[in-house]
C-alpha positions as CSV (number, residue, x, y, z in Angstrom):
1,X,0.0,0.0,0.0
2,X,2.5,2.4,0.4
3,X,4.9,1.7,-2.2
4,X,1.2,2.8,-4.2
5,X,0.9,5.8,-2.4
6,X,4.3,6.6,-3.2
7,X,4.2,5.8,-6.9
8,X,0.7,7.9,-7.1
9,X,3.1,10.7,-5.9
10,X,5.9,10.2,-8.4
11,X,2.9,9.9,-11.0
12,X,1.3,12.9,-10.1
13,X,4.7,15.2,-9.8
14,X,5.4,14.1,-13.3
15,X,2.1,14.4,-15.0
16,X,2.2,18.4,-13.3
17,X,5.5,18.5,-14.6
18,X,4.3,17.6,-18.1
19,X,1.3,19.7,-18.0
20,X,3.6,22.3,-17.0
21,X,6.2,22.2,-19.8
22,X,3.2,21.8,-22.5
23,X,1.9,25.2,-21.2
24,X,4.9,27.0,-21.2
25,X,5.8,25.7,-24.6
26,X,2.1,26.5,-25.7
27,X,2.5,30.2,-24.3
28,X,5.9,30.2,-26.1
29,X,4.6,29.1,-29.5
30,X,1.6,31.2,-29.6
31,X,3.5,34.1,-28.5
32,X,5.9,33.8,-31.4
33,X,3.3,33.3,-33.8
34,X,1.5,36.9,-32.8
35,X,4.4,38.2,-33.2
36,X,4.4,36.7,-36.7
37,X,1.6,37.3,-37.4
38,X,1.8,41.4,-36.2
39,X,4.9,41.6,-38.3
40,X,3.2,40.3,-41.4
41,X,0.7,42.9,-40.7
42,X,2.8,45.9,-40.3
43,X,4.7,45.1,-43.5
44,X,1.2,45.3,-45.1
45,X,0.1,47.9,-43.7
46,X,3.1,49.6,-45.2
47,X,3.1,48.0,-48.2
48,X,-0.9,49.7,-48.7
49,X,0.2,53.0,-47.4
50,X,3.4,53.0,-50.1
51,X,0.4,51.9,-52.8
52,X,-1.7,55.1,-51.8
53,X,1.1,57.4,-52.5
54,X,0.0,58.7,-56.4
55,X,2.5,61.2,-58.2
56,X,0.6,63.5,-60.3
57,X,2.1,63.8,-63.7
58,X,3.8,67.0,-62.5
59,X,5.4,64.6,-59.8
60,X,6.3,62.4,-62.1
61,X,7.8,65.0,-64.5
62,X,9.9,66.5,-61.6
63,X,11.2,63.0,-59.9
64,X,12.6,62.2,-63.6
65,X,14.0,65.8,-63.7
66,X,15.9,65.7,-60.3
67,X,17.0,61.8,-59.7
68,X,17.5,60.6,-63.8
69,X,19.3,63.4,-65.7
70,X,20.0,61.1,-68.3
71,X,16.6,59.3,-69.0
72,X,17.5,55.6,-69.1
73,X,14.7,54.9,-66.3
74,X,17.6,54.7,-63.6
75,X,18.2,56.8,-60.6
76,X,21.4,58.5,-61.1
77,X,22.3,58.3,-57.0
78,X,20.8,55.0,-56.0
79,X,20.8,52.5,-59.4
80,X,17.2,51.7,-58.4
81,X,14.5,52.0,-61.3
82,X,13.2,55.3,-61.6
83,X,9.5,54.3,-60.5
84,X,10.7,52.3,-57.4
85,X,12.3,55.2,-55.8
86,X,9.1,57.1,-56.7
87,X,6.8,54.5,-55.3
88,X,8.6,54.8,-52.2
89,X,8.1,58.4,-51.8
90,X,10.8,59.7,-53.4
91,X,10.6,63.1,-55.3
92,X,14.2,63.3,-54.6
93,X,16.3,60.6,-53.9
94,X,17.4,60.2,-50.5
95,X,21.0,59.0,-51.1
96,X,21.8,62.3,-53.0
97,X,23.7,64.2,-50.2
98,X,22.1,67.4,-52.0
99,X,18.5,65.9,-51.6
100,X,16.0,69.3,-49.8
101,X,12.4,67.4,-50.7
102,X,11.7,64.6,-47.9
103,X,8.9,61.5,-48.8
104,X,5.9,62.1,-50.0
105,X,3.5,62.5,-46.3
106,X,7.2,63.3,-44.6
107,X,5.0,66.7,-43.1
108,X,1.3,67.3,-43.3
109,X,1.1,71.3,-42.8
110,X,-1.5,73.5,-43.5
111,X,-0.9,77.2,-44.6
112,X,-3.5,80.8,-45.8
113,X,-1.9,81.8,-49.1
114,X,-3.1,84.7,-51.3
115,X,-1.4,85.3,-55.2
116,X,-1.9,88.5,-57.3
117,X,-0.9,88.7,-60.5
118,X,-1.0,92.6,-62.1
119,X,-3.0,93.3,-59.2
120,X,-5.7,90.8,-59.3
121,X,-6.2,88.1,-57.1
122,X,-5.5,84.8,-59.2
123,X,-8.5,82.3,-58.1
124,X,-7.3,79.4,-56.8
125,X,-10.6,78.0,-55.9
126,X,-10.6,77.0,-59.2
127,X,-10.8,73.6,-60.0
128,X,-7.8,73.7,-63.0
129,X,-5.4,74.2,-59.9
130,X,-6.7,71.7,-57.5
131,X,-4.3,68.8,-56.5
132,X,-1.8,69.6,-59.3
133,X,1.0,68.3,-57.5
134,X,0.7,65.8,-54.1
135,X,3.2,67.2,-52.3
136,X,2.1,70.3,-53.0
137,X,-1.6,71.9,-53.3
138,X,-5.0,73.3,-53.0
139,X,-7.9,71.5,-52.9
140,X,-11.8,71.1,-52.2
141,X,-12.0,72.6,-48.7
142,X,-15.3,73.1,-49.0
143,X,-17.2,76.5,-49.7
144,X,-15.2,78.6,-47.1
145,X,-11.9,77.5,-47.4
146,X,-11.3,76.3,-50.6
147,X,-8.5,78.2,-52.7
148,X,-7.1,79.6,-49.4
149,X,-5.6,76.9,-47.6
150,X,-2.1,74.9,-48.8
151,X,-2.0,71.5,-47.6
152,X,1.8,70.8,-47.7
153,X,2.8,66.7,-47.7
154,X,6.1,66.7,-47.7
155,X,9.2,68.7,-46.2
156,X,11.9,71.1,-48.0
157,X,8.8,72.0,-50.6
158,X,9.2,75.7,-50.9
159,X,7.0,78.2,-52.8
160,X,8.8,78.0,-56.0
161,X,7.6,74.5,-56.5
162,X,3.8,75.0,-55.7
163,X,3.8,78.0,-58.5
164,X,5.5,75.6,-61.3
165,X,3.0,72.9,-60.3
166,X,0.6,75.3,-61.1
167,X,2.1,76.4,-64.1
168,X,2.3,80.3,-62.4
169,X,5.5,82.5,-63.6
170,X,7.5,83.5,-61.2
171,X,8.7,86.9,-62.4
172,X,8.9,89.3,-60.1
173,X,7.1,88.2,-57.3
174,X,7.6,89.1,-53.6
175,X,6.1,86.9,-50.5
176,X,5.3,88.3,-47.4
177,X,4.9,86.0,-44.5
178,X,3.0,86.3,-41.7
179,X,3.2,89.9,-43.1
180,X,7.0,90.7,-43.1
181,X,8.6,90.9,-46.3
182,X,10.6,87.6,-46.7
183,X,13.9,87.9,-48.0
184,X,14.1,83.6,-49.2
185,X,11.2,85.0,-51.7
186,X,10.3,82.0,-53.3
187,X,12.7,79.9,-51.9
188,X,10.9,80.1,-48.8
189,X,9.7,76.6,-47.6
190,X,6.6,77.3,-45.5
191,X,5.6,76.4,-41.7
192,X,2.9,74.9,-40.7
193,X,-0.2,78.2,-40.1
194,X,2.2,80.3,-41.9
195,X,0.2,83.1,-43.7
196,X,1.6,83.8,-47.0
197,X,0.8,86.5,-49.6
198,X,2.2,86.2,-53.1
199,X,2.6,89.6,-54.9
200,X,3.7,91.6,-57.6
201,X,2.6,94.6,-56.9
202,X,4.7,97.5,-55.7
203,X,2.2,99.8,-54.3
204,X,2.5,100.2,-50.4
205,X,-1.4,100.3,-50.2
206,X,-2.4,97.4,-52.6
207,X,0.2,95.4,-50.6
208,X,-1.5,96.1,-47.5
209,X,-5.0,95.3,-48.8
210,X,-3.2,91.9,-50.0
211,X,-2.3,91.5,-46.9
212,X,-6.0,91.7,-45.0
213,X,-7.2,89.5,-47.7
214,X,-4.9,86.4,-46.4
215,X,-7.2,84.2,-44.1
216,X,-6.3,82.6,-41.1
217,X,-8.2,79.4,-41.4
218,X,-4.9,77.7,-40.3
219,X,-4.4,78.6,-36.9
């Protein structure tokens, strides 16, 4: 009887032993597959968000122009093909040492912006300008703010290249921001609830009525 009792005991201690190392080796497993299977998911949600990113033909144009001078559908700084480094992001690529213009969604930045031409306001509430580059641009705001607010995507884009995506001259022009002239002109690469105004005119007054005309929707 009690060499039974004793054996129940071994038994027992073994089968909790056993029970034990199949739990920990079930935690361990499952764990690692969670992991797995969160890994798998980031990659695809990163792989989506890369997909979403769409170059206007302007973007296009201007990724060609800065990373493949010699058009053979080959970065010039990386060796990658032209259209990987542009579904990646890149406007410029990021292994030129010279590169200003971060990935496309690198900043999300919101700006008021006014442009006179010859002393009249140029509309940008029209639709011809609307999304003409993605880094870049106006869009539908909705009644009250459309035409007057920049949405910016990306960093180092300064005013130059939101006028060539628009196909605007830029002869001339002076920018005031947040109502001081601005020495960097068009070279200026906005802030997030800067308010710009985009001028030709030379007449102290006209400036100054400009200048009440820039809306402050982004502060």
């Amino acid at each position: 009887m009690k060499q039974n009792a004793e054996n129940a005991i071994v038994y027992s201690c073994l089968a909790i032993s056993l029970i034990a190392v199949i739990s920990v080796a079930y935690f361990y497993i499952s764990s690692m597959m969670m992991e797995d299977k969160t890994e798998v998911n980031t990659q695809t949600q990163t792989a989506n968000t890369l997909t979403r990113m769409k170059f206007t033909e302007f973007d296009k144009s201007k990724a060609i122009e800065f990373m493949d001078s010699n058009h053979d559908g080959m970065c010039d700084f990386c060796g990658m093909r032209i259209e990987d480094c542009m579904a990646s992001g890149m406007m410029q690529c990021t292994m030129d040492s010279e590169h200003k213009i971060g990935l496309l969604k690198s900043a999300h930045h919101h700006i008021d912006i006014k442009i006179y031409s010859g002393g009249k306001q140029i509309n940008l509430a029209d639709s011809k300008y609307f999304v003409k580059s993605s880094f870049v641009h106006v869009e539908n705001d909705g009644p009250e703010k459309t035409g007057s607010v920049l949405h910016v995507h990306a960093t180092g884009i300064d005013l130059s290249f939101f006028l060539e995506s628009l196909g605007i001259k830029s002869t001339n022009l002076k920018v005031y921001v947040n109502g001081q002239l601005n020495n960097r002109e068009l070279n200026y690469v906005s802030k997030n609830a800067d308010r710009i105004l985009i001028t030709d005119s030379t007449n102290k007054e006209d400036v100054n009525n400009q200048l009440r005309s820039v809306t402050s929707f982004s502060l």
